[in-house]
C-alpha positions in Angstrom: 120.2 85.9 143.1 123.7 86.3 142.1 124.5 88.4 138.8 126.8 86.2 136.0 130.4 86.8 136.2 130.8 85.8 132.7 128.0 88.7 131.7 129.0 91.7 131.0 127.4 95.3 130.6 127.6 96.7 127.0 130.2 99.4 127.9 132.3 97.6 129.7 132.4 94.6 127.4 132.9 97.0 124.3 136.4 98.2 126.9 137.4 95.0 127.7 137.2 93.9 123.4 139.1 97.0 122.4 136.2 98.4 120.4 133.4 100.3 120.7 129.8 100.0 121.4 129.2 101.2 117.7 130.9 98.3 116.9 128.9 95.6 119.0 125.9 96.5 117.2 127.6 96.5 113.9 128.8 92.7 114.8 125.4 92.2 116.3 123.6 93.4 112.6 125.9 91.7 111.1 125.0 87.9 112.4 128.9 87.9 113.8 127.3 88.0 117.5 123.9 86.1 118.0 121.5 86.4 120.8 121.6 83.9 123.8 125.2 82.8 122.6 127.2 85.9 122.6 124.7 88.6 124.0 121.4 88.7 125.9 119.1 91.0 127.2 119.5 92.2 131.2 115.7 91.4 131.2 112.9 90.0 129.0 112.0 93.7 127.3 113.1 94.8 123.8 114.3 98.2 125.7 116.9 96.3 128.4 120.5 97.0 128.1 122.5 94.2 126.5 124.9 91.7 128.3 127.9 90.4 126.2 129.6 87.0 127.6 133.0 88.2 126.8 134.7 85.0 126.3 132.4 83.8 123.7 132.5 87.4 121.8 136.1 87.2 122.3 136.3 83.2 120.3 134.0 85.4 117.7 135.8 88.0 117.0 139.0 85.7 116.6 137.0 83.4 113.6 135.9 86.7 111.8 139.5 88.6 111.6 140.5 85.3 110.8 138.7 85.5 107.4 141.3 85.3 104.5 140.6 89.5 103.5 140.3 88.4 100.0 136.8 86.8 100.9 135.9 90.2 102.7 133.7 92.8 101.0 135.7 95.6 99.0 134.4 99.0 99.3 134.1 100.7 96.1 136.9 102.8 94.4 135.4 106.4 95.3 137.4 107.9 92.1 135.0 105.7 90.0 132.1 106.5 91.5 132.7 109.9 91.9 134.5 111.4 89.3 136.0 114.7 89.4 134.7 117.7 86.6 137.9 119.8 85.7 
């Protein structure tokens, strides 16, 4: 048995994106990734490492940045919510 090509491990795919593994599993929580199209597991147990088909993240990751920012979450003004006592 031959392993995939395409497949890659979790560290090495997080290199070859330019971001960090941190980051996968944000995407991954997120619903930017989704199992059997962009990741899988090495082997059917909830504990085996994750393999990322890089070209398919890749396409991903191009149609989120490519999100107008507007439409993008703001995070709030941290002078409003935490003001300062003088």
């Amino acid at each position: 048995m031959h392993a995939n090509p395409a497949l890659s491990a979790q560290r090495h795919a997080a290199d070859c994106l330019g971001v960090s593994e941190r980051t996968l599993h944000r995407w991954r929580s997120a619903g930017h990734l989704k199992p059997g199209e962009h990741y899988r597991r090495k082997f059917p147990n909830p504990n085996s490492p994750l393999l990322y088909h890089l070209e398919r993240c890749e396409d991903a990751m191009n149609r989120a940045c490519a999100t107008p920012w507007q439409s993008l979450e703001i995070a709030p003004d941290r002078k409003r919510s935490h003001p300062r006592h003088h």
